[in-house]
N, C-alpha and C positions, 0 to 999 in steps of 0.2 A: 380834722383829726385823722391821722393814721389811723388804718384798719388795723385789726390785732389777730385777724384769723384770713386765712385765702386759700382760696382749691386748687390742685394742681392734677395734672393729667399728665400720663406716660402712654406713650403709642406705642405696643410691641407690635410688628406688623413680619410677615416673610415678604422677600423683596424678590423680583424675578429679573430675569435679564436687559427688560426694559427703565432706560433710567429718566423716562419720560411717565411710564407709567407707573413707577416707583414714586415718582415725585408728587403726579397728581392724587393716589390714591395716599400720598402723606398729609398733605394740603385736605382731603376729604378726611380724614380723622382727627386731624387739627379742629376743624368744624367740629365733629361729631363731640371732641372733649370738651369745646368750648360752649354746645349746648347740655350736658352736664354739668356745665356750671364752674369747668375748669379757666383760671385765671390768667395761668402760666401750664403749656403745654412742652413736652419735652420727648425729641423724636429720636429712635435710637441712631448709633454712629452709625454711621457712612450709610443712612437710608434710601440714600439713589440707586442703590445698584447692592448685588449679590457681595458677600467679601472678599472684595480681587487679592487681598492679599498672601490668600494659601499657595500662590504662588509667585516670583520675579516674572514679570515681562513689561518692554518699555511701553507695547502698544497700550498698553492700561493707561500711562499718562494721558492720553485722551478723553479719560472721565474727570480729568480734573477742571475745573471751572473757577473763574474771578470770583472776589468778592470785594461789591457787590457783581451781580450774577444772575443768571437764568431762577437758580433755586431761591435764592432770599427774595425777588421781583414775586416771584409764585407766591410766596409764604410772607411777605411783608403785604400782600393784597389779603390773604386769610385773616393776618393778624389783625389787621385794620378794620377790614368787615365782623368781624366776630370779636373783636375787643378784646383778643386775648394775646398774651406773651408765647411766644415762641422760640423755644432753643435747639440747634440745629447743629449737626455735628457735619460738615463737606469736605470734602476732599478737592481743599483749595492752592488754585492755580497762582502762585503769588508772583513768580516771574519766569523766562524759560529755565527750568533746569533745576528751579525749586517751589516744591510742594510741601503741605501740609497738611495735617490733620488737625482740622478748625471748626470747632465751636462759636457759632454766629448766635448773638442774643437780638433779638428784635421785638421790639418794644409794640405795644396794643395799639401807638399810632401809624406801625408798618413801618416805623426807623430804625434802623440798624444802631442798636446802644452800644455795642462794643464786640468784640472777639478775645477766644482764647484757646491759643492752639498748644494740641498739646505736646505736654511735654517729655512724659518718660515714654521712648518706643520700643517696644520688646524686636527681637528678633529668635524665634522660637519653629519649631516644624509645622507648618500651613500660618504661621499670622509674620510674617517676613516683612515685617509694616520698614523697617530701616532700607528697604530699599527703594519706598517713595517715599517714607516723610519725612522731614527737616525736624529737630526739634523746635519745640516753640521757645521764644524769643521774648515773653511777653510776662514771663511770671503770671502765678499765682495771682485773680481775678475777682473781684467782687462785682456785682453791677444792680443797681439801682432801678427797678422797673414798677410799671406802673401799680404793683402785685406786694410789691415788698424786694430790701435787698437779697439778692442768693450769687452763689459762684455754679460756675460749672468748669468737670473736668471732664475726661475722656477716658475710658477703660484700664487701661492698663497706668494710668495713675492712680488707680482707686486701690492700687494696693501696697500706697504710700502715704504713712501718715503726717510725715511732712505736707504735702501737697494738701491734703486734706486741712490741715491745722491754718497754716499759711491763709487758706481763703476765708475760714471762721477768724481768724483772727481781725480778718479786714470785714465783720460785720455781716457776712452770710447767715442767714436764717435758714435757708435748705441748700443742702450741697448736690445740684445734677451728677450724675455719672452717664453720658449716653455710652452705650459700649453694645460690644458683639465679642460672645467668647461664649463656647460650649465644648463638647467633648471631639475626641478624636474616637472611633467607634470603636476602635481595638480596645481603649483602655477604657470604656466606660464600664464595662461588667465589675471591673477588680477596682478601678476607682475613681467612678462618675460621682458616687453620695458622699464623699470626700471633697470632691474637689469643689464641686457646688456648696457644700456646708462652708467650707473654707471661703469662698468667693462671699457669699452671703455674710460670714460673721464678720470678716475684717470690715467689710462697711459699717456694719452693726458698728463694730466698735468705734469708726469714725464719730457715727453719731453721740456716743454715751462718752468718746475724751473729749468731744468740745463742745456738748449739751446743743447740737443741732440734730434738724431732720436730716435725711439722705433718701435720695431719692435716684434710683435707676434703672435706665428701658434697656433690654434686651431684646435682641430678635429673636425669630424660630424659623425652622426648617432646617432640613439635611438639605446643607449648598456642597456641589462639588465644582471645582474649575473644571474638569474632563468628567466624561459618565465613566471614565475606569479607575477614576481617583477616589480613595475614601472618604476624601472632603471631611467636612466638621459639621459637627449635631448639635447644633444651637440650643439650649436652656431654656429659652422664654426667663423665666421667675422673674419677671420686673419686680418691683416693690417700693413701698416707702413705709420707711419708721423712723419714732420717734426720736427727743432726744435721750430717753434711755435707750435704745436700739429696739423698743418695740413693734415688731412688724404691722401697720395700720392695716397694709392692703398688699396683697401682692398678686401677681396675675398666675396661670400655667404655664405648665413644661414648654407644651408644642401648639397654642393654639394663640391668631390673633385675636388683642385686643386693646379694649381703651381703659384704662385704670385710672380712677379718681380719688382724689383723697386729701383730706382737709389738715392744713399748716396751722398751729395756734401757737403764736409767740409767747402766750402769756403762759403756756406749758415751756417752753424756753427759758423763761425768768423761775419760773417752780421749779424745773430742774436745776439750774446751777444755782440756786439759791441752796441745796440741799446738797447737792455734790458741785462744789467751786473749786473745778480744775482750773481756770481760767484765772485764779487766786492767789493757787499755791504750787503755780510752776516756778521753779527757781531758772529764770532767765538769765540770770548771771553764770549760770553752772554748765550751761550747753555749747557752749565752744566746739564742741568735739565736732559737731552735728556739721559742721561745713568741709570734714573729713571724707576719704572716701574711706577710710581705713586706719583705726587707732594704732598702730604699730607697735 
């Protein structure tokens, strides 16, 4: 019999220059979530190293790595010893000249279950991700673990609710977001509690249009790429809620941590038995939606 409830663990952690020591203290809180009882653990994006992308330079392509890889070999040994799932956001090397930003799911036997690289890339002031990463190629993702089915996206999908729908529609029970994204220090005075309100609800609302959990790690710390650059002030607030968008658990601003918190499908079925958007979408009516632009 299928289980009908499962723990999940989010790792906010601040990452430092080292992406050896990044890796292993990732892999030691993978442990730590997985002795809380976490089934499926989930580490923020690109947790090897600090966020190279506040600025262009090609020498960065050197953090990119194969998959599989240095990091899934570390973390497929975790996963396998502590019998937990792990989802993993790298900045993977797929061939010379093209990279990606990829979400590795790896399963409680330390197998690689699938990948999902993502796919909308902003190019914005300090997150300049369009000049390492490819889009992903691979659609919209569900995957099958030993925890229960879930999808995972990548940050700056999660403020798309196509991408969002797309993976609940192929049977996700909880949607991952690993992501990094916090303020620019100039504009946080006039509008940091906006911008995080806003980041926070549109997930919210992934969860309550398609009666799933959501579930997403952020990092912390003020990273700068130079000590004269304003760099960006990372958020923390990881969290998970339900599938009405009620926030179960969420972490701090600025401080690491391991966040736990329990999935129950059978709240799943009580929500969309009560609200069935999933009913009374008229799929006939949505043509438009593969537009970029109704004219």
């Amino acid at each position: 019999m299928n289980p009908t409830k499962f723990t999940i663990g989010l790792v906010q952690m601040r990452c430092g220059l080292d992406p050896r020591e990044n890796l292993d203290k990732a892999a030691e809180r993978v442990a730590e979530a997985a002795k809380k009882g976490a089934q499926i653990v989930c580490l923020q994006e690109l947790f090897r190293s600090q966020y190279f992308c506040q600025k262009e330079d090609a020498a960065t392509f050197d953090l990119a790595e194969p998959i599989p890889g240095p990091s899934t070999e570390t973390l497929g040994k975790v996963a396998r010893d502590r019998g937990v799932v792990v989802i993993a956001s790298l900045f993977e090397r797929r061939a010379a000249g093209l990279y990606h930003n990829t979400a590795v799911v790896i399963d409680s036997t330390g197998e690689i279950l699938g990948l999902y690289r993502k796919m909308h890339i902003p190019d914005d002031p300090c997150f300049y991700e369009k000049f390492y990463f490819t889009p992903g190629d691979l659609g919209f993702r569900a995957f099958d673990t030993r925890a229960g089915r879930v999808g995972a996206l990548i940050c700056w999908d999660q403020w798309y609710p196509e991408g969002a729908r797309l993976t609940a529609l192929q049977g996700a029970a909880v949607l991952f977001y690993p992501t990094a994204i916090g303020w620019h220090p100039h504009e946080k005075a006039q509008h940091g509690a906006a911008q995080r309100s806003a980041w926070q609800t549109i997930q919210r609302a992934h969860a309550i249009a398609n009666g799933v959990y959501v579930a997403v790690v952020n990092r912390v710390r003020h990273e700068r790429p130079e000590p004269s650059a304003p760099g960006l002030e990372f958020w923390g607030t990881s969290f998970l809620c339900d599938p009405l968008g009620v926030v179960i658990a969420e972490a701090s601003v600025d401080k690491e941590e391991v966040l736990v918190g329990e999935v129950d499908l059978g709240r799943i079925e009580e929500v969309r038995r009560g609200w069935p958007f999933l009913r009374d979408r008229r799929i006939d009516a949505y043509s438009g939606l593969d537009r970029r632009f109704l004219d």
